[in-house]
Every structure is written in structure tokens, then in C-alpha cells.
VOGU-3710 file (C-alpha; in Angstrom, 3 decimals, decimal comma):
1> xxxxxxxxxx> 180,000/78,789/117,018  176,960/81,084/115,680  177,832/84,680/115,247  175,190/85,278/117,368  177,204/83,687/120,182  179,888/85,691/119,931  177,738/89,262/120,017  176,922/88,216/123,561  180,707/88,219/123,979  180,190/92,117/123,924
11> xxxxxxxxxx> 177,945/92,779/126,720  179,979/92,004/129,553  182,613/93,705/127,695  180,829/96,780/126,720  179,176/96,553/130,349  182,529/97,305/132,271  183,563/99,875/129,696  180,055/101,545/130,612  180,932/101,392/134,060  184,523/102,065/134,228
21> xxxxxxxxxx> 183,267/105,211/132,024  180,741/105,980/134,654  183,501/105,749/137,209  185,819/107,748/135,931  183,650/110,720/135,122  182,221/110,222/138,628  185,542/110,247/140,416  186,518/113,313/138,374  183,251/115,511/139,359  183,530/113,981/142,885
31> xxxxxxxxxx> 187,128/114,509/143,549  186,813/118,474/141,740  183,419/118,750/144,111  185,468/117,085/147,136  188,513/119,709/146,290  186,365/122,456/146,187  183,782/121,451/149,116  187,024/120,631/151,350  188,558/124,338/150,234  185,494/126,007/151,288
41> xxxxxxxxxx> 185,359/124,292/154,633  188,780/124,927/155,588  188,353/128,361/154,379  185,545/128,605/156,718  187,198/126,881/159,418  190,118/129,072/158,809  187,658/132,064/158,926  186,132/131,714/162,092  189,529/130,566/163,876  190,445/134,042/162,491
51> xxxxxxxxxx> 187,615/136,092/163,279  187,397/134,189/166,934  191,545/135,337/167,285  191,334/139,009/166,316  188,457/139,046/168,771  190,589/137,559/171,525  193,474/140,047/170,250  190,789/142,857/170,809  189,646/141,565/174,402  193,294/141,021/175,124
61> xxxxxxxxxx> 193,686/144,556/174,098  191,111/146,015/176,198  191,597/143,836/179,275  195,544/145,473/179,041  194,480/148,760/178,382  192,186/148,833/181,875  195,823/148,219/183,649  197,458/151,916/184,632  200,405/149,627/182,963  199,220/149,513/179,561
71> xxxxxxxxxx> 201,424/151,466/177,004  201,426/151,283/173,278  204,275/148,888/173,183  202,765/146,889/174,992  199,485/146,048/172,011  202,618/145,082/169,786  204,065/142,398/172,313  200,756/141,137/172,165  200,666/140,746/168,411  204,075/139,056/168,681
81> xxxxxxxxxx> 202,383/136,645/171,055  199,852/135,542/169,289  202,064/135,185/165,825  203,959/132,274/167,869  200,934/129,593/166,791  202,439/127,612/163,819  199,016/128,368/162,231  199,504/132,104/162,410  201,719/133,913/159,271  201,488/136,818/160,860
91> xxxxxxxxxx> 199,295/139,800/162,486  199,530/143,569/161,695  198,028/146,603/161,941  197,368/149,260/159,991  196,076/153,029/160,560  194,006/154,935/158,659  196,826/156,218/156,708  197,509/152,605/155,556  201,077/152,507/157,521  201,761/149,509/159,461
101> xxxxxxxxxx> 201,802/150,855/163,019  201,980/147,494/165,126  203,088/143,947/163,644  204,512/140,457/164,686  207,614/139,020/163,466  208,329/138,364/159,947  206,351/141,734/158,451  209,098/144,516/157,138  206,622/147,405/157,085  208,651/148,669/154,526
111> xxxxxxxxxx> 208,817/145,959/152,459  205,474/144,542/152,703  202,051/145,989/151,348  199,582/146,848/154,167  196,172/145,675/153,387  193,761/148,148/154,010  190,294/146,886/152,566  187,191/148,854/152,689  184,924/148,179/155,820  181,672/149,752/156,254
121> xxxxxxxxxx> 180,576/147,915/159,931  182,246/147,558/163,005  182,163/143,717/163,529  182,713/143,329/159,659  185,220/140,621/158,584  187,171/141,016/155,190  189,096/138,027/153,861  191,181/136,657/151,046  194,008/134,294/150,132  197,343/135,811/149,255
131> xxxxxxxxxx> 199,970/134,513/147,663  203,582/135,243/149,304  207,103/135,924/147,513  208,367/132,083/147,890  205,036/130,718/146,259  203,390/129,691/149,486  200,012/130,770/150,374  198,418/132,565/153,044  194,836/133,341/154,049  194,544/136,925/155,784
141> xxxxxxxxxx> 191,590/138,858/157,752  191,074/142,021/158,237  188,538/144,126/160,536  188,333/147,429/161,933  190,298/147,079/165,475  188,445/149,290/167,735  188,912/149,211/171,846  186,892/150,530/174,278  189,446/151,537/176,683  192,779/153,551/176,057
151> xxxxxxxxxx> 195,471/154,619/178,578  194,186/156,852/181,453  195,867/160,594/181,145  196,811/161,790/184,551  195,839/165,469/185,585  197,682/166,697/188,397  196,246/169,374/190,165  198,407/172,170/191,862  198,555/172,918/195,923  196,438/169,700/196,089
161> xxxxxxxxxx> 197,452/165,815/196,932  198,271/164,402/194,144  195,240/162,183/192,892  194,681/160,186/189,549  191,646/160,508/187,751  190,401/158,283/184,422  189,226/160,177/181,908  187,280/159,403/179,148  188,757/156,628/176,893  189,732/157,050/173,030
171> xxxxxxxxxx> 189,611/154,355/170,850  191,917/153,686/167,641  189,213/154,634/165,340  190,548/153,983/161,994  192,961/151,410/162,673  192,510/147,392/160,865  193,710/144,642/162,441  195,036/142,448/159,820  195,697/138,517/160,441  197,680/136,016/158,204
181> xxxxxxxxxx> 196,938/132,138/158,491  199,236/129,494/157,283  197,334/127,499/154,736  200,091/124,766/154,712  197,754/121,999/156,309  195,134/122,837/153,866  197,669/122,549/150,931  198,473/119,207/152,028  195,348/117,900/152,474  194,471/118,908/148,819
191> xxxxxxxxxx> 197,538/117,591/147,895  196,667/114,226/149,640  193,035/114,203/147,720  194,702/114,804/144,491  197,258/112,210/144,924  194,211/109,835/146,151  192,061/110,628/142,788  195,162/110,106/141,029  195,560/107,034/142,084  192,108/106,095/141,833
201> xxxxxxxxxx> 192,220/107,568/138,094  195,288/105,361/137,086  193,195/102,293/138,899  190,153/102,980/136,801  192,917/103,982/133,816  194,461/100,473/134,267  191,062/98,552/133,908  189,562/100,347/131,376  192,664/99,395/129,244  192,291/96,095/130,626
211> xxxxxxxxxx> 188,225/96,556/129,204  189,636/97,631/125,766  192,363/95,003/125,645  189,640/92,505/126,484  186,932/93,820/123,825  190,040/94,285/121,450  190,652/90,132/121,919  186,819/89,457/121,905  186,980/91,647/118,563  189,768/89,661/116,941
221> xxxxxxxxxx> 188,030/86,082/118,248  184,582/87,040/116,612  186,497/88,095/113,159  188,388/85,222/113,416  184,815/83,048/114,169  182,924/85,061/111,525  185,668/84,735/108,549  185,577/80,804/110,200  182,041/80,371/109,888  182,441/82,420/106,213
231> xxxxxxxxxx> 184,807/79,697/105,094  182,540/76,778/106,464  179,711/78,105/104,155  181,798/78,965/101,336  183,352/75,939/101,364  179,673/73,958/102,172  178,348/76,157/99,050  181,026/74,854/96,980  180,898/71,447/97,551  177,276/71,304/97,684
241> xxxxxxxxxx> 177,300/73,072/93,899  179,966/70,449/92,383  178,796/69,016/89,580  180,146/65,133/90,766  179,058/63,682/94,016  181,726/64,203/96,509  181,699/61,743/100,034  184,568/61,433/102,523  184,499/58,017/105,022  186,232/56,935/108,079
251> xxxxxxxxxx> 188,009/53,589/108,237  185,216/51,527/108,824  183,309/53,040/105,683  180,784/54,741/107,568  180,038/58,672/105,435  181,434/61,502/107,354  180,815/64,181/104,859  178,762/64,427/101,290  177,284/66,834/99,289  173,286/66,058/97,790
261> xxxxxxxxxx> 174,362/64,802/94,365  176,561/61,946/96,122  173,386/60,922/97,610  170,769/61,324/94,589  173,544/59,584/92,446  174,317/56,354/94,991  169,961/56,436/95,684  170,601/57,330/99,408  168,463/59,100/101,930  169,619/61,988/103,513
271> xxxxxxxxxx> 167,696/61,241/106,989  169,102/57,601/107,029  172,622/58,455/105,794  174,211/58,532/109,668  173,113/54,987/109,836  174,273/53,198/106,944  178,030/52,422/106,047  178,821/52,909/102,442  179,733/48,898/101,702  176,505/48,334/101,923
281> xxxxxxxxxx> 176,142/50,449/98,547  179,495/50,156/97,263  181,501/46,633/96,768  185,234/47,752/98,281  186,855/45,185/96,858  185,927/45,755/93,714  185,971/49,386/93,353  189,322/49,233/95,108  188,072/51,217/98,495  189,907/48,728/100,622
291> xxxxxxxxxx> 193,189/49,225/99,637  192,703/52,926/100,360  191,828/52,357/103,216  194,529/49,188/104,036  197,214/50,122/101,995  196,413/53,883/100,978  196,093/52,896/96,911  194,150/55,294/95,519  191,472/54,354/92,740  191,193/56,385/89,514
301> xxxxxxxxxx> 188,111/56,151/87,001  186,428/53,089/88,189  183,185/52,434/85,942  180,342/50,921/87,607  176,490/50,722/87,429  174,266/52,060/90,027  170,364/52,290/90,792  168,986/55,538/92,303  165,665/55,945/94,033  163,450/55,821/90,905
311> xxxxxxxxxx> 165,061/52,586/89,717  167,084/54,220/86,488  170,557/52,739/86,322  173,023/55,346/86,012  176,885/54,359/84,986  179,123/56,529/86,893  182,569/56,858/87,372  184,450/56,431/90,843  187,627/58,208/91,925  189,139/57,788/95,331
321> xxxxxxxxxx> 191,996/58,754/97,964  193,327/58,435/101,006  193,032/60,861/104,207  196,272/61,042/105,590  197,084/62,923/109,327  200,584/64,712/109,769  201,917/60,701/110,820  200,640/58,947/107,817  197,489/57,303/109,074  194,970/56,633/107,205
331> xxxxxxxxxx> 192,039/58,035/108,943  189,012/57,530/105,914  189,123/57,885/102,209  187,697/61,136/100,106  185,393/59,620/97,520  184,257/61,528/94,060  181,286/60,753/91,824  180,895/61,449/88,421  177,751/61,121/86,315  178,386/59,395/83,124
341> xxxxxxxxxx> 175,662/59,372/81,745  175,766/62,364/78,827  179,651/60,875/78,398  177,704/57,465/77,595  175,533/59,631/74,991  178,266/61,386/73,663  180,133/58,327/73,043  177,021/56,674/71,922  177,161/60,038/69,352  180,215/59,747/68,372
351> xxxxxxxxxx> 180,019/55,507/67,568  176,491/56,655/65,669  178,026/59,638/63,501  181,177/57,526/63,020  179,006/54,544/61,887  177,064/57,080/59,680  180,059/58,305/58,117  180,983/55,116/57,175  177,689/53,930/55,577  177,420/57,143/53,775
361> xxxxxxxxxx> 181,007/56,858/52,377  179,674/53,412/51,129  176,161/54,747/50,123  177,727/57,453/48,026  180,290/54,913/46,289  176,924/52,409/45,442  174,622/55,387/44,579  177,278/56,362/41,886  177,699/53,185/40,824  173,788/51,717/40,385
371> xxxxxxxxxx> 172,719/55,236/39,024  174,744/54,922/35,559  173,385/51,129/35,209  169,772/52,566/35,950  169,147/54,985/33,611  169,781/52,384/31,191  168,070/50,584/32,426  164,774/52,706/32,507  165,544/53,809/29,561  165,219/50,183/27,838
381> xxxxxxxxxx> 162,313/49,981/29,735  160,535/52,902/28,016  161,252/51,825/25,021  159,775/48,099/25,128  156,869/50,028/27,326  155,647/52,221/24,206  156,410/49,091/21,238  154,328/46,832/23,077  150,723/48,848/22,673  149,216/45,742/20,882
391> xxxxxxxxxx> 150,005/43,591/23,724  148,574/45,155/26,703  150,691/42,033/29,509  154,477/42,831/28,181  153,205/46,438/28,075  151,785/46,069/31,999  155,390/44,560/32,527  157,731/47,391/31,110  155,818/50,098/33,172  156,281/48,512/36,300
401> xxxxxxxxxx> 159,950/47,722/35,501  160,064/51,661/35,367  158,276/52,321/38,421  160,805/50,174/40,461  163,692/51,725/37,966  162,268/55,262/39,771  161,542/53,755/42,985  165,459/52,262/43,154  166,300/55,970/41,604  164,797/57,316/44,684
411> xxxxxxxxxx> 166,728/55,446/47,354  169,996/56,456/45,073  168,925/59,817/45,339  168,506/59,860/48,959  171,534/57,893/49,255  173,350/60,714/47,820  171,849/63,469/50,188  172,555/61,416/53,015  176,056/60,692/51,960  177,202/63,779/50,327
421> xxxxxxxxxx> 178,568/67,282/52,982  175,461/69,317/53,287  176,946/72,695/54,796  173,902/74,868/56,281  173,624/78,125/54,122  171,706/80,207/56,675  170,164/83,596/55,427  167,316/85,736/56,668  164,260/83,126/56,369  160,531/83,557/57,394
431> xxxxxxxxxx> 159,708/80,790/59,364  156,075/81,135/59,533  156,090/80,788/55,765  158,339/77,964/55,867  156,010/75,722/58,274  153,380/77,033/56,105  155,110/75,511/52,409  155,598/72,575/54,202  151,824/72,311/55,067  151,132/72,817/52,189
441> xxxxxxxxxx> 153,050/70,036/50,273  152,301/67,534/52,450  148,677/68,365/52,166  147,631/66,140/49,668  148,844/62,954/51,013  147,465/64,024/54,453  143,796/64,611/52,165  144,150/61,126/51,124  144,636/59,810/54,679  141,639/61,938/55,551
451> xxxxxxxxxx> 144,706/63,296/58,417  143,597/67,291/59,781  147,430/68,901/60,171  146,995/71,757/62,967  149,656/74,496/63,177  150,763/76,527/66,261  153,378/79,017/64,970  154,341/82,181/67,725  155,503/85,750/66,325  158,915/84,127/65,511
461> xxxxxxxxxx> 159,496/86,677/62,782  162,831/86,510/60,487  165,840/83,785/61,464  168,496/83,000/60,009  168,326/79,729/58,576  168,840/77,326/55,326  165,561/77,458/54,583  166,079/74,203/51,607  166,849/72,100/54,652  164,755/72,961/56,844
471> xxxxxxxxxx> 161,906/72,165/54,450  163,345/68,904/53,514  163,276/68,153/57,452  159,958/69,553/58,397  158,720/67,760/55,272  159,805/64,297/56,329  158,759/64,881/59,537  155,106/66,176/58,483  154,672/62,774/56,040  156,310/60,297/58,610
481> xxxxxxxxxx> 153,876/61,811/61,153  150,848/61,625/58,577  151,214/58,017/57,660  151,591/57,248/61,421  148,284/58,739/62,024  145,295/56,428/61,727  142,642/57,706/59,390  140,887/60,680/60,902  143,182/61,525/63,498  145,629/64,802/64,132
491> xxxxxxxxxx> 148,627/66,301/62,973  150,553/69,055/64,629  153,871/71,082/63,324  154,532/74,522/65,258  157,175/76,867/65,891  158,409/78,689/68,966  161,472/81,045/69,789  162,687/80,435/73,132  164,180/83,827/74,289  165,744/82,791/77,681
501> xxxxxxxxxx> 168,557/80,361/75,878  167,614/81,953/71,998  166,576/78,321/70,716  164,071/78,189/67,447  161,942/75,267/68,384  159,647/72,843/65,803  157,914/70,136/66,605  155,537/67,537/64,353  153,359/65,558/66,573  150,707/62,944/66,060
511> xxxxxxxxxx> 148,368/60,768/67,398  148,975/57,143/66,191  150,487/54,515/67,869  153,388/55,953/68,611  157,334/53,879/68,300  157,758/50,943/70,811  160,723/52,153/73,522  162,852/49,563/71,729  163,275/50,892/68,483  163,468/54,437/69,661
521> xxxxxxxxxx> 167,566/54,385/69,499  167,533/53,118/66,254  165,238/55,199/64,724  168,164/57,677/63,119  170,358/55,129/61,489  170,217/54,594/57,892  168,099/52,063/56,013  166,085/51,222/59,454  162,347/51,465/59,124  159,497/50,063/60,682
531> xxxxxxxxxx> 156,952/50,498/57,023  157,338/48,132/54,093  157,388/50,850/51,514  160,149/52,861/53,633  163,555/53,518/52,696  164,739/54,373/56,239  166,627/57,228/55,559  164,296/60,328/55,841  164,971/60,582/59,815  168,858/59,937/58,898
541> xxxxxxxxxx> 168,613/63,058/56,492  166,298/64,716/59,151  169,139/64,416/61,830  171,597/65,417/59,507  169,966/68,530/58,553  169,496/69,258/62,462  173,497/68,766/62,648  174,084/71,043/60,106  172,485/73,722/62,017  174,186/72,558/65,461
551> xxxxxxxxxx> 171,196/72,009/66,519  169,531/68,765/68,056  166,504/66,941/67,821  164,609/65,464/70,574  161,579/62,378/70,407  159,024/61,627/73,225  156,517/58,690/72,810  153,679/59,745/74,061  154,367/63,180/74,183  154,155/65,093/77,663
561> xxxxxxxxxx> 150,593/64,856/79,101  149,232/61,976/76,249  148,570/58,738/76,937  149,753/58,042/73,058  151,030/59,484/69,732  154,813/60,426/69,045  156,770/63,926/69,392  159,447/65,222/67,323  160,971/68,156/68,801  163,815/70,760/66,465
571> xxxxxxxxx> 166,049/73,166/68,632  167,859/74,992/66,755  170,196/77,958/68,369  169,726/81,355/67,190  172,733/84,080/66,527  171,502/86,929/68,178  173,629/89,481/66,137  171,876/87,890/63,232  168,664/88,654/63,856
//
């Protein structure tokens, strides 16, 4: 699964946490707005229940006080009265003085505070809540109590029949009516909304933890897909940047898994690779793949040949095991590649410096041995050359017996420096003036060949190098590649340094005929040459040199981009602290 896959995990998850979020802050406001707006109209319910009772208290006042019956005692039997509603604390009444004058049950006028507040209109209504000894609430109003009526006062009149008369009424100017209302259903509704939001909080509460719990598993799946999908490509990366071929199979040899090099090494196509079965590349019986896959044998180092898909043959190396599941089933094999080709080389090295040790063990014991015998030889020679001036045929005869006595001397000679340890001496050397010494002695015999030697030499500067060596190399190189050049044609020696893997690079190229793909391997052993008058051991010595300086040397007939001539290429690694 993509990574991209599991973000989309997230938006359901992250769209109920958005909306249980939402929820809960709109709950909050709209339970604290529902509080309040339910407070306020209860309050004003409670108000104008209030304000609608102390006006009936007042009319009941006044309707009593136009009876002849009415007495004082009587306004507080009507407070009583109306204190009997459940919704009703209580109902006072307080003169101007602030003394409680007239009161229902449950008011001590001694131990209670009258409230008096400040009233500047008639029909003006004060109000507030109030908050009782035992914690319980109550919500009281308070307006002036004025009647419009008051007890008649009887004037008798002497010597006259008795008569009553009203006179004019007096109020209780002054005087506030106070009235206390139980706010116990109001409590309890509040304390039914709060219980309500409560519970509505915990619901939202329990699926918002629900939310997190959820995005806290869809957190843990897409680590646990991402480090997955992290180990896929590590583990793809790796096996795609092994250096052997790597293939697994099932148990009817058709490739399950492989990495590129498998592929490029067994000449396969990637596009067709789902369609062929490996037996069709690979003999199983013969590289042992069937009793992996019969008997679960594996197969260590098994050598064959194989074509790739530009037809070179490429000797590789084949090791194999089983795939086991947790019963012991075979269920395919795992199949590794290995490219042994520079191993080939190497060994191919090794047989060649091995086989050059040898000959140059002998060369040295034969070079010792012929060059006492020699100089004798020449020597004898000389003589019968200068006592024969009156006969000019013997005399012809002794010089060319020492010209083959120094020719012979020659091949001892280079016998020696072949066979003899030749440790590099390296020291500070210019190499522009070295290519340029070996132009220079080489010169004449490329004259006489009528051969035009071209040099391409960058800013190289100071190396350290044996410089004696090096000569002796370029210098075989420079005449091999002048007497390969037909008359008129072009020689070319340069020099390079290579700083991305510090390499000093020569080359000598020419333009002849170039050496036929046969001889090319043989070309560095002693004593082989493809010229009459060639000893066939100045490319031995050359390679040797090139040894000694851990370097190696390269050859390409035709060089890159001719259609003929021959290339001999010198890298030579550089000691940067050296320099």
C-alpha cells in the first residue's frame, strides 16, 4: 500500500475530530446560552407572577378596606393568605422607617433584614435574588404599597341620632410591600439542563476519544506501512545494487524475484521475464537446480558458460538454495550469480606472471651463462677481423661474426632486465620532459622511416616516478609503434593526469596495420614477436616496468573511433601526498 493511501486514512478521521470539536464547543455556548436564556425567562416569568400578586394583594387590600370591617389585622391575615402558595417564600411589609409592620409566616422581624430599596414611582417594581441562611435561593419584589381607601373614622355628633359618616381616606404612604418567590422549580430545571449537557458532554467526550483512539491506530498502521514500504525499497535498493545476479524461483522454475544484473548476466529481457521459466536458460540437471528443488541439495560454485544479449560468453559461477516454509516445503530455490570474468583474468594473471617468473629464472641462469662464452668469443673475432686487412672475404666474415656476437649480447642483455627484480625508484620527475627525451631518441629511426611522431602532453607538471623506467617503456613503445607504421604515416605518445581516480595516463598510438585479435593475448610473453629481427621481449620489459609502478597497461586495435592502427595505453596511480 502507497503512503499516499494511507493519508486518506486521515480525513475521515480528522473529519469527526472536526466535528466532534464543533460539537462540543457548540453544546457548551448553547447549553451556557440555554442556562442563561432559561434564567432570564423564569426570572421574568417569576417577575410578572410577582408584580401581578402584589397587585392582587393591593386590590385585596382596598376591596377590605371599603368594608366598615376592615382593621389593620386584618391586611396581615391577608399576607398570611397569600404566603400559603408553595411558590410564595414569603410577603412582608415594611414602613418608612424600614420596620417590618405586617408579614406572613416564616419572617422573624427581628431576625430578618427588611428590604427597603429605593423607589422613585408609584407602580415601580424593584427585584433581586437573595440568597437565604440554609443556601437556598429566593427571588423577592418590592413596590411602594399604596391603597386608596383606609378605615372610615366615625364622628359622633352630640344631642343628635347617631349617624356614620366616611371621611376622607389615608393611604400608607411610605410603606413597601415586599414579596419572596421560591426559586426551587427554577433550580431544578437548571439542574436538569446541566445534568442533560453533561451527559451530552461525556457522549461527545466518549467519541472524541473514540476519534483519537481511532486516528491513534490509523497513526500506528501508516508508521507501520511507511517503515514497511521503507524496508521494501531498502531492501529492493540493496538487491538491485549487488554486485552478483541474485533470482529466486518457484517449484516449477518459473523467476519470482531478480535484480537487473541476473538478467544482463543470463541475456534475459526484463519485459519477457514473467513468461519464460528459467530451464529454458539454465540446464537443472546439470547445475544441480533439481535436487534443490526435489531433494533440497543445495549447489555451491557451479562454473558454467553463458551468452548475453550481445553474444559475449561470460563464465560465471552459480550458487543455489532451497526456500523452505515453517513445515519444510520446498516452495522455490534462491539462485546467486557471480561474474567471473575479472577472476578468469586474474587467474589468467597470475598463470602469466607465474609463467614469467619461471622463464626469467631460466633467462637469467642462460644470460649468465652465454655472456662469459661471448665475450670471448667477440673478442677472437676482433682480433682475426683487424689481421685479415689483406684479405678483404675472411675480413667481411669476422665483422659479421661480431655483429651477431653484439646482436646475441643484446638478447642477453635484455634477458637480464627482464629476469633480474627491477624495484620502481620513484622521485619527483617531469613528465613532459620525459615524453619529450623519449621523442627525441627515437627520432632518428622514425627519420629513417620517414614516420611524423605527434605529441599531446596536458599540464601534468611534477610526479613521482622512476623516470629510467619509464623511458625504457615509453621508448619501446615509441620504436615498436614506429616500425609498425607504414612509411609516411603517424605516430602519437601523450600524457594525461586523470584527477577524478589520480591516474597518470600515456599512450603511443599508430596507424599501421594494427595486431590480429589472435595474437593480442600473447603479445606480453617473452620471446613472442611477430618481426624477424625481434627479440620479443621489449613489451615483456614494458609490462614489467608498468608492474613495478602498480600500474597497468591497456591495448585497443583499432583504437576508439579508427577504423585501424594499434593503442597502447599506461595508467599509472598517483600518491597524492607526493605530489
Amino acid at each position: 500500500m502507497r503512503i499516499l493511501s494511507s493519508k486518506k486514512l486521515y480525513l475521515p478521521a480528522l473529519s469527526i475530530v472536526a466535528v466532534v470539536g464543533f460539537l462540543l464547543v457548540f453544546i457548551t455556548v448553547s447549553t451556557h446560552r440555554n442556562l442563561n436564556r432559561e434564567q432570564a425567562r423564569a426570572l421574568h416569568f417569576f417577575y410578572r407572577q410577582g408584580v401581578a400578586l402584589l397587585r392582587s394583594i393591593e386590590a385585596g387590600a382596598r376591596t377590605g378596606m371599603k368594608s366598615l370591617k376592615w382593621q389593620e389585622m386584618t391586611l396581615g391575615s391577608l399576607l398570611q393568605e397569600t404566603a400559603k402558595d408553595t411558590d410564595i417564600a414569603y410577603v412582608y411589609l415594611v414602613n418608612e422607617h424600614g420596620r417590618i409592620v405586617h408579614h406572613s409566616a416564616g419572617v422573624q422581624p427581628g431576625q430578618m433584614t427588611a428590604w427597603k430599596p429605593v423607589l422613585t414611582q408609584p407602580n415601580e417594581v424593584a427585584s433581586r435574588i437573595r440568597t437565604l441562611a440554609d443556601g437556598s435561593q429566593v427571588y423577592e419584589l418590592a413596590k411602594f404599597f399604596t391603597l386608596m381607601y383606609a378605615p372610615a373614622t366615625v364622628h359622633r355628633q352630640p344631642d343628635a341620632v347617631q349617624s356614620e359618616q366616611i371621611v376622607e381616606p389615608h393611604s400608607h404612604r411610605g410603606d413597601t410591600i415586599v414579596l419572596g418567590m421560591n426559586m426551587t422549580a427554577i433550580e431544578a430545571a437548571q439542574r436538569a439542563d446541566i445534568q442533560h449537557a453533561v451527559i451530552m458532554a461525556a457522549i461527545i467526550l466518549v467519541l472524541g476519544s473514540g476519534t483519537l483512539f481511532f486516528i491513534f491506530v490509523i497513526q500506528n498502521y501508516y508508521l507501520v506501512d511507511r517503515t514497511l514500504k521503507q524496508t521494501e525499497d531498502y531492501t529492493r535498493q540493496v538487491v538491485a545494487s549487488m554486485a552478483n545476479g541474485l533470482l529466486s524461483i518457484d517449484t516449477e522454475g518459473r523467476i519470482v524475484s531478480y535484480n537487473r544484473l541476473a538478467l544482463a548476466l543470463l541475456g534475459l529481457e526484463e519485459s519477457k521475464i514473467q513468461e519464460r521459466s528459467l530451464d529454458r536458460v539454465l540446464d537443472f540437471k546439470a547445475s544441480g537446480i533439481d535436487h534443490i528443488l526435489n531433494k533440497q541439495v543445495p549447489v555451491l560454485e557451479y562454473e558454467f558458460i553463458c551468452r548475453n544479449k550481445t553474444g559475449q560468453t561470460i563464465p560465471l559461477a552459480l550458487s543455489a538454495t532451497p526456500i523452505c516454509d515453517a513445515g519444510g516445503q520446498c516452495s522455490g530455490a534462491v539462485i546467486i550469480l557471480r561474474d567471473l570474468s575479472e577472476i578468469k583474468q586474474l587467474q589468467q594473471r597470475v598463470k602469466h606472471s607465474e609463467k614469467l617468473a619461471a622463464i626469467g629464472e631460466l633467462a637469467a641462469g642462460v644470460a649468465h651463462e652465454i655472456r662469459n662464452p661471448l665475450s670471448s668469443i667477440r673478442g677472437f673475432a676482433q682480433f682475426l677481423k683487424t689481421g685479415l686487412d689483406d684479405r678483404p672475404k675472411e675480413r667481411e666474415y669476422a665483422a659479421t661474426m661480431v655483429q651477431e656476437v653484439d646482436r646475441i649480447n643484446r638478447v642477453v642483455t635484455d634477458l637480464l632486465t627482464f629476469a633480474r627484480p627491477m624495484p620502481a625508484t620513484l622521485a619527483p620527475t617531469d613528465v613532459s620532459e620525459l615524453v619529450g627525451h623519449c621523442i627525441r631518441l627515437a627520432k632518428p629511426r622514425a627519420d629513417a622511416h620517414r614516420i611524423n611522431i605527434h605529441t599531446r602532453v596536458s599540464d601534468v607538471s611534477i610526479l613521482p616516478l622512476d623516470g629510467n623506467q619509464m623511458t625504457q617503456a615509453l621508448l619501446n613503445l615509441l620504436l615498436n609503434a614506429v616500425q609498425a607504421a607504414d612509411p609516411g604515416g603517424q605516430v602519437e605518445i601523450g600524457a594525461e593526469l586523470q584527477v577524478s581516480d589520480s591516474r597518470l595516463v600515456f599512450w603511443v598510438e599508430d596507424d599501421g596495420q594494427g595486431i590480429a585479435a589472435d595474437k593480442l593475448e600473447k603479445i606480453f610473453e617473452p620471446f613472442f614477436t611477430t618481426r624477424e629481427a625481434g627479440t620479443g621481449l621489449g613489451l615483456s620489459i614494458v609490462h614489467k616496468i608498468v608492474e613495478n609502478h602498480h600500474g597497468e597497461i591497456l591495448v585497443a586495435c583499432p583504437p576508439p573511433g579508427k577504423v585501424r592502427g594499434c593503442r597502447f595505453t599506461i595508467r599509472i596511480p598517483v600518491d597524492k601526498e607526493k605530489r
